[in-house]
Structure formats: C-alpha cells, structure tokens
C-alpha positions in Angstrom: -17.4 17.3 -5.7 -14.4 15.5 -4.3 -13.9 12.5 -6.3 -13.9 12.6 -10.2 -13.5 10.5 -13.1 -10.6 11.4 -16.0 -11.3 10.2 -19.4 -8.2 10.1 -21.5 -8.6 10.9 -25.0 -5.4 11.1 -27.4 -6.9 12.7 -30.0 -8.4 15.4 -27.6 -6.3 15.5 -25.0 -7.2 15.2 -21.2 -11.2 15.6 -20.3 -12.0 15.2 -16.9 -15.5 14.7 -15.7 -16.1 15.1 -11.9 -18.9 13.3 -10.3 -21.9 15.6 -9.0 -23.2 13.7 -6.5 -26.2 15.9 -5.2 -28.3 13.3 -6.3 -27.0 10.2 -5.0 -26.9 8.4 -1.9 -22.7 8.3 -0.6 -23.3 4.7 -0.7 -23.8 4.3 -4.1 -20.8 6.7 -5.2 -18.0 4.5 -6.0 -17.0 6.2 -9.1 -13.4 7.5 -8.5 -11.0 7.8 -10.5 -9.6 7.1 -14.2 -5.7 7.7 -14.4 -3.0 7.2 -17.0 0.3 5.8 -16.3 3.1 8.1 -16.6 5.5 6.3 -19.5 2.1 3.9 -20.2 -0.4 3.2 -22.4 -1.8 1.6 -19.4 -4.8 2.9 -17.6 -6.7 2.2 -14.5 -10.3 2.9 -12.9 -10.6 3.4 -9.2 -13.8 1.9 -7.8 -14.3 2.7 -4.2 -10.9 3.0 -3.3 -10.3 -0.7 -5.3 -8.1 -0.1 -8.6 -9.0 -2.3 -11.1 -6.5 -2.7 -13.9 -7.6 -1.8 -17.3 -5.9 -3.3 -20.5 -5.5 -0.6 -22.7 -7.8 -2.6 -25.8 -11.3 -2.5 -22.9 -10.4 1.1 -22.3 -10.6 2.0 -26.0 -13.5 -0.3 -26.4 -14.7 1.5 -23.4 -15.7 -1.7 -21.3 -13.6 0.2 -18.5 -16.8 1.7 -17.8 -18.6 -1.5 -17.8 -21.6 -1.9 -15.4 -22.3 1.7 -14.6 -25.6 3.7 -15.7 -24.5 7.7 -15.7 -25.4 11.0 -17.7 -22.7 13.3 -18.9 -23.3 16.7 -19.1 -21.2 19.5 -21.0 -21.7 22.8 -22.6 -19.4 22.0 -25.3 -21.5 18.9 -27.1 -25.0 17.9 -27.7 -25.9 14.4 -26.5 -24.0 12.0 -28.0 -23.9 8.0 -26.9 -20.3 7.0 -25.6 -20.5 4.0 -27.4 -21.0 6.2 -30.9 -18.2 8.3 -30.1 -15.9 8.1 -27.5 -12.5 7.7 -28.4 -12.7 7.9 -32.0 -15.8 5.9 -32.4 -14.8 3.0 -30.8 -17.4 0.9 -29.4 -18.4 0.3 -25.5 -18.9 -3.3 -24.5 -21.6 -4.3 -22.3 -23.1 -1.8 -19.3 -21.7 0.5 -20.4 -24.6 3.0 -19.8 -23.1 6.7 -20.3 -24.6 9.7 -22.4 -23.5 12.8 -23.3 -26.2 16.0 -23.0 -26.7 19.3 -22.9 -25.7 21.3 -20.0 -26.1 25.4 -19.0 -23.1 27.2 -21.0 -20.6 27.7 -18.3 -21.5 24.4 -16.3 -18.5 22.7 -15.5 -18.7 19.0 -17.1 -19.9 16.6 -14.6 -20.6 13.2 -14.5 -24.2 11.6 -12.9 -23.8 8.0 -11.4 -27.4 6.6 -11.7 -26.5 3.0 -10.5 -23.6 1.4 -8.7 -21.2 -1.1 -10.6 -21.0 -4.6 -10.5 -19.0 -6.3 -7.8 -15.1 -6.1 -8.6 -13.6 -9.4 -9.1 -11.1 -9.9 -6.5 -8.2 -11.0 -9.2 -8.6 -7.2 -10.5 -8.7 -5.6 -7.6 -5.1 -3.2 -6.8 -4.4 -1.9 -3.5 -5.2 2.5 -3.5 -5.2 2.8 0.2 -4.6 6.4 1.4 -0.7 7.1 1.1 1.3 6.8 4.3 4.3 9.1 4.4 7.6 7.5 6.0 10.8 9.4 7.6 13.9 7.0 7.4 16.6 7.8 9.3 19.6 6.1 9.1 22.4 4.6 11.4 26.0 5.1 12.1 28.1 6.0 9.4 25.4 6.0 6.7 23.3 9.0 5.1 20.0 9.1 3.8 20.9 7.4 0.4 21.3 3.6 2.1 17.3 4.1 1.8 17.7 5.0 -2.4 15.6 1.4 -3.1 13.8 1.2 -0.1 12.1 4.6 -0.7 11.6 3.6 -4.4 9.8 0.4 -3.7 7.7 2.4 -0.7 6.9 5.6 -3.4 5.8 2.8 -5.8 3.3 1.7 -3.2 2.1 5.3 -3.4 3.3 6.3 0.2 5.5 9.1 0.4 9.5 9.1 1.8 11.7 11.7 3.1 15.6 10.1 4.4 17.0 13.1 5.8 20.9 13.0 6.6 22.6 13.5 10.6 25.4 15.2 11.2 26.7 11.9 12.2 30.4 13.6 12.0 29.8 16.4 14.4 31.6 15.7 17.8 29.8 15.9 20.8 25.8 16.1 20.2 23.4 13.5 21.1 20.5 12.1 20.0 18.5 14.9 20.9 20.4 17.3 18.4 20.3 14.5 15.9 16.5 14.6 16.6 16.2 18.2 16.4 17.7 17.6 12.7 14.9 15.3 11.8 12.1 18.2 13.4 8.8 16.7 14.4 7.1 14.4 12.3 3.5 14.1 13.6 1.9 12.5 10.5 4.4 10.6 9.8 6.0 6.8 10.4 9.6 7.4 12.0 11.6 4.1 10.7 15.2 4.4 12.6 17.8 2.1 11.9 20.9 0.6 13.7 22.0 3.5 15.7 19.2 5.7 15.6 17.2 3.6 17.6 18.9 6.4 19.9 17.3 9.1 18.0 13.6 8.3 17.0 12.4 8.0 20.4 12.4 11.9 20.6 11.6 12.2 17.1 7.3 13.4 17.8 5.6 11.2 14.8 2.7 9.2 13.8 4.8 5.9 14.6 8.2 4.3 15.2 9.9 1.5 13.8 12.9 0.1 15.2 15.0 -1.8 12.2 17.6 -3.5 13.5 18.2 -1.0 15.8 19.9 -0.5 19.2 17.1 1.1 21.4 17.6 3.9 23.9 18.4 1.9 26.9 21.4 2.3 29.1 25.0 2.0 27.9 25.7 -1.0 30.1 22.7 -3.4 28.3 23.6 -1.3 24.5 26.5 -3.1 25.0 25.1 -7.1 25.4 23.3 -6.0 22.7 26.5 -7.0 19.7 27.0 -10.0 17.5 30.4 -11.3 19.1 32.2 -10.7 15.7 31.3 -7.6 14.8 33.7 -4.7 14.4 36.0 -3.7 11.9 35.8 0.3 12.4 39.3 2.0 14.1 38.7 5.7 15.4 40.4 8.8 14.0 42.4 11.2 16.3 38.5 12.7 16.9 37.6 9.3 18.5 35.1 9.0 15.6 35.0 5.6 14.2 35.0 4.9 10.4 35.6 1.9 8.1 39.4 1.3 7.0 39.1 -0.5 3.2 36.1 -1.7 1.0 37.4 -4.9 2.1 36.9 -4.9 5.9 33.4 -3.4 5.3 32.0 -5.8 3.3 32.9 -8.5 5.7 31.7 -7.0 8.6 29.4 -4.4 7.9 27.9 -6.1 5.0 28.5 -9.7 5.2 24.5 -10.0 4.0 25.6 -8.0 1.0 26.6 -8.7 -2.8 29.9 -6.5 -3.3 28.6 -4.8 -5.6 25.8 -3.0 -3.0 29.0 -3.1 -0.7 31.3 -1.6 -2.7 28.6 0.9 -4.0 28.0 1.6 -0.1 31.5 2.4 1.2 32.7 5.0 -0.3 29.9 7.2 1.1 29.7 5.9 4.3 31.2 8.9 6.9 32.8 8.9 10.0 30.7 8.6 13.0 31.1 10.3 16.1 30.6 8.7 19.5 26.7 8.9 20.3 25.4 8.1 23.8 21.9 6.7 24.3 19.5 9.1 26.1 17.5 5.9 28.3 13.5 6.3 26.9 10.8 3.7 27.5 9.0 2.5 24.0 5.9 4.8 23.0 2.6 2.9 22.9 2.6 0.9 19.1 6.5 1.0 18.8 7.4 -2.2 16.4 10.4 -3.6 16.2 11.5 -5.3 13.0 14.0 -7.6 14.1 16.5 -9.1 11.6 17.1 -12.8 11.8 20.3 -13.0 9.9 21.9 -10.1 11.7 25.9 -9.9 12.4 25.9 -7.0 13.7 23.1 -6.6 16.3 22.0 -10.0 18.0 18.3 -11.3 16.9 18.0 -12.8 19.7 18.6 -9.8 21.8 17.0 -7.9 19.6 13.7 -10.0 20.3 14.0 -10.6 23.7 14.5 -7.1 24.6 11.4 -5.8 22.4 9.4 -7.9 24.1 10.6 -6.9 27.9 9.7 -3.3 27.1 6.4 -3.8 25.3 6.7 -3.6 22.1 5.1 -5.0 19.2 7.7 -7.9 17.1 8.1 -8.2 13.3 10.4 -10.8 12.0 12.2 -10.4 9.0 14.8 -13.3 7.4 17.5 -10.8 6.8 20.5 -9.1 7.7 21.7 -5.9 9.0 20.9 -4.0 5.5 17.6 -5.6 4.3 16.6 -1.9 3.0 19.5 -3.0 0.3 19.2 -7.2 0.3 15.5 -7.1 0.3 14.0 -3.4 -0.1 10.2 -4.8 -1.4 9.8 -7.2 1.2 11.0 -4.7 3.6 8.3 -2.2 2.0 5.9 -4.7 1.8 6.1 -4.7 6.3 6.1 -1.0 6.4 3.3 -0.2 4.3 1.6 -3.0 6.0 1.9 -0.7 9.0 0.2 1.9 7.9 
C-alpha cells in the first residue's frame, strides 16, 4: 500500500483513503495522490506520476474523480454513493464511479481501483517527477544566501536545496578543506559556482555542475581564464581580497545586476582568502553551464575549455549571477538535469 489517494473534506477534516491494490494488475494502478495546497483552495490529483490540476468547483462537484470505477471501504459508514454525499452532498459529474461500503471494524479505509482512468489531456498534465535534491555551493566572497531565489524557484519544482557556507575567510586551506565542509553528497547534484569550480571536484555526489566557474586546472591556464576588465577587489594586510564600496562592486562584480540585487548583495559579501586550484580531470557527466554575458569569467574560455576536457555544454544568455538575474530559467536547466 504505497500510493494513496487524500480526499479533503472541510466539514470533516482530512480522510485519506490508500489504494489496496491486491487485486489489480500494477498496470492499471494509476491512482496516486489527491493533495491540498498549503495557503489554497486549490487542489490536485496525481495520475501516474502526471498532476492534473483541479479547479476547486470539479473538486467539490467531484469530477476530480472523473473516469475511474472504485469501491470504498470503511468501518465507520455504510454504503453510501459519492455522488449522494461527498462533500456535503455535492454532486459527482460523469465517471465518476466510487462507493462507499462496509468494511471489517478495524480495517483501515482503502480504496479499490476497478478500472483505469481516461487518458490525461496533455494541457492538464503538471510535471511530479521524483524530487532531485541540489547542493549549491557558492564562489568567492559570497555565502550560501546568493542562492536565496535560486533555491526558492528549485524547492517550488519540488526538488530539495541545501547552500551550505565556506570558510572563504580562513587563511591557508584549500579546496579540499573547503570540500570537507560541504561532506559527501552521494545523492545529490553538486552545483559550484565561480570559484568553487576548485572545490566540487572532490565534493563525492550524484553530479556536478560547473556555473560560471573556474575549473580545477592549473594556475597558469586559471589565469587566461578572466574577462580583461574584471577586478575591483584590493587585499587586506591578510592577502585576502574583498570589495572596497557598493559602488566598485556593482560595476564589476555585478555589472548584469539591478542595484538593488547589488546593493542587497554587498554588504554580505566577505573577504576571501587566496585559494589554489588542486588540478582534477572532469568526472564522467560533468556539465558546464556557461554564461554568455559573463564579465568576469570569459564564455568563450569557458566553452572551449569544457569541451577540451570532456564535458557536457549548457548555454545560458546571462551573466556572472544568473542565480539572481534569472533564478527560474536557471532552475528550469538544473531540474532538467535531474
């Protein structure tokens, strides 16, 4: 009994029927799931993994159910037509094929699918793919909260996001402590950016996207690797670089920025200690999302080298910070990863 079915009453609250499928072929079961929308009147019915949006007038009409032939079965009610009582008495529109009966006292409610729905029209279908879970981990002088809308926009695809921060501060580790940080991530998708390209190649996961990031080569090619007129950062009496004014990072860092997400940006970015890359080939499946409007690492470069070692090329119109400038479309590649 893996999959069930919830039907949402107001006036009764929450009664959830799961599907006993001892009886029918694994084919046929496609019943899985009714859910309400947290803040919503909304509701939706997951058929075979295939959402299909319910307005809120077929689910109290009960057409939600539509083209399914199924026996309910509960202790606490004697047969009773969904259609004569469901929801306050509303009626169910057409196929709608459910009955209430008798059951053992003590049986748990279930619900028997006798015959599989109708086809879903594509135009209703919503995507419920299994969730993917994503491990962002950010780039020089940033934290884990440059991701704030990126990880909204993945969690309200259903995947879910952890953007842990490095000690990006700390004098004298290397990506391998910064990678000890993160810890293994086997089930997950490691996305580094920018400077941790260092980092994620000793990061164990699932996957590893490379977003606009400098990838673990040696110094001497790291360096061919910037947009001529990128800088900005001086270095404190640590030899850690950091951003002087608001002003100088939002033309250099940000220049693909309102300043508004620049000047919401600064003030937490943090110094960054010199990192050295630890030279790693690219893991079998690597992707590179290269950023087309970039001022700070080279497209071009970015491309070219990708391709030299192996790996796998997304293009995206952007700049250096599409996880602010364009956090859905940026989603929309990530979760099409998965």
């Amino acid at each position: 009994m893996g999959a069930g079915v919830a039907l949402l009453d107001e006036d009764e609250g929450i009664a959830e029927w799961v599907i006993d499928s001892a009886d029918v072929e694994p084919s046929v079961l496609e019943v899985v799931r009714l859910v309400k929308h947290a803040g919503s009147r909304g509701n939706r019915l997951s058929i075979g993994g295939v959402g299909v949006a319910a307005p809120e007038d077929d689910l109290n009409r009960g057409t939600v159910l539509r083209g399914f032939e199924a026996t309910m079965h509960t202790a606490s009610e004697g047969t009773r037509s969904v259609r004569d009582g469901f929801r306050g008495g509303a009626a169910a529109a057409e196929g709608a094929c459910f009955r209430r009966q008798d059951a053992r006292p003590g049986d748990s409610p279930s619900l028997r699918l006798l015959r599989a729905p109708r086809r879903v029209p594509d135009h209703r279908k919503v995507d419920t793919r299994p969730i993917a879970r994503f491990v962002l981990v950010h780039g020089g002088w940033h934290g884990g909260w440059c991701f704030r809308w990126l990880a909204q926009e993945l969690e309200a695809r259903g995947h879910d996001v952890v953007a842990p921060d490095l000690p990006c501060e700390e004098v004298g580790l290397t990506p391998l402590d910064y990678a000890r940080e993160v810890g293994p991530q086997p089930d997950a998708i490691v996305v580094g950016h920018s400077l941790a390209g260092f980092t994620i190649p000793y990061i164990e996961a699932r996957a590893r996207v490379y977003l606009a990031a400098l990838p673990p080569l040696e110094r001497r090619q790291v360096n061919k690797a910037f947009v001529e007129s990128f800088g900005g950062a001086v270095r404190d009496s640590s030899g850690r670089s950091y951003w002087p004014d608001a002003d100088t990072a939002a033309a250099r860092m940000y220049p693909d920025c309102s300043r508004e997400q620049s000047d919401w940006a600064f003030p937490q970015l943090r110094p960054q200690a010199r990192l050295e890359p630890i030279p790693a080939p690219f893991g079998r499946g690597d992707v590179v999302i290269a950023t087309l409007q970039d001022a700070a690492v080279e497209p071009d470069w970015q491309i070219r080298t990708a391709r030299t070692h192996g790996a796998r090329v997304i293009e995206l119109d952007s700049g250096h910070s599409p996880f602010l400038t364009q956090p859905a479309e940026l989603a929309n590649i990530l979760s099409s990863l998965d």
